[in-house]
N, C-alpha and C positions, 0 to 999 in steps of 0.2 A: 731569704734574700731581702735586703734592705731596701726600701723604697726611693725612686731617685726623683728629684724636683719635677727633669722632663718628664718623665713617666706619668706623673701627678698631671701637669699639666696638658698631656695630650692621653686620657682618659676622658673619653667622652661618654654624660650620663645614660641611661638603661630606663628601662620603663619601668622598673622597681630598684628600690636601694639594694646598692652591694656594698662589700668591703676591700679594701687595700689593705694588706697585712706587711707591716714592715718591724718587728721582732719584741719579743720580750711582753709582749699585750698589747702593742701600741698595735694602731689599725686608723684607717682614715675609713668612712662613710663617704659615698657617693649617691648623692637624690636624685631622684628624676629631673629635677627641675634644675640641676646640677652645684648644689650647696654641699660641700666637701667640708665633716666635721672629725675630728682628733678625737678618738675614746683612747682609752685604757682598761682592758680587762683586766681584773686580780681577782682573785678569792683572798677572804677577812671571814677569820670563826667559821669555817666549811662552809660559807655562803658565795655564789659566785656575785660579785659587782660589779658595774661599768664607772667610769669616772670619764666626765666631758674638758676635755683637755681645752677647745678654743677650734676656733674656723680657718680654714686653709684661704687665702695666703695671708692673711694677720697672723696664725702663730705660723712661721716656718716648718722644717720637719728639724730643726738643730731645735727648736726651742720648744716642738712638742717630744724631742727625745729628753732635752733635758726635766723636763716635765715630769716624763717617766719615771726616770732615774730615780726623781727626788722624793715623788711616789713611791716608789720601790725601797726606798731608804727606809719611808716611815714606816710601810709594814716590815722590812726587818726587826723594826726599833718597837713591833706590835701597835703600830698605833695606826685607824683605818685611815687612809687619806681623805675622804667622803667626806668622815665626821670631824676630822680636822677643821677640812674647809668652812663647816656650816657654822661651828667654834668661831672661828677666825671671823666669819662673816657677822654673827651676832656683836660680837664685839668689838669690832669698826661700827654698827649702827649703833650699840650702845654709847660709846664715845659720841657718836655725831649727836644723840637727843640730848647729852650733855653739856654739849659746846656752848660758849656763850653767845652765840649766832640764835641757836634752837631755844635757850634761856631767854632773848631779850626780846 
């Protein structure tokens, strides 16, 4: 069953973190202290992994499905989405030590 916005919002926190399961690995966190976080679970090379999609309500549930999705796409295409990210991210701060901002 897919998770619904009201549902999310009238989940009130527990004295230890649970999960909301809404399909495919996508799953929201629930804190005690009531901070609602977007994972995605997959397996890459018979490893199980989590990947942190963003914070409820800054990503919505449309924009941490499509998140999924796109996730989902990479490991079809073999490639982990994790180490993607950290790729991605070195090379946005590599650029910036570069700029002529960082240079002057």
């Amino acid at each position: 069953m897919a998770l619904k916005d009201t549902q999310i919002k009238q989940t009130k926190p527990a004295g230890t973190p649970f999960k909301l399961y809404d399909g495919k690995g996508l799953f929201l966190i629930v804190t005690p202290t009531g901070g609602r976080w977007w994972r995605l679970k997959y397996r890459f090379d018979d490893k199980e992994k989590t990947l942190s999609l963003g914070t409820y309500p800054e990503v919505s549930i449309k924009a941490a499905r499509d998140k999924r999705d796109q996730a989902r796409t990479m490991l079809a295409n073999g490639i982990d989405p994790a180490m993607h990210r950290k790729i991605a991210k070195a090379a946005r701060q590599e650029r910036a030590e570069n700029s002529f901002e960082a240079l002057a």
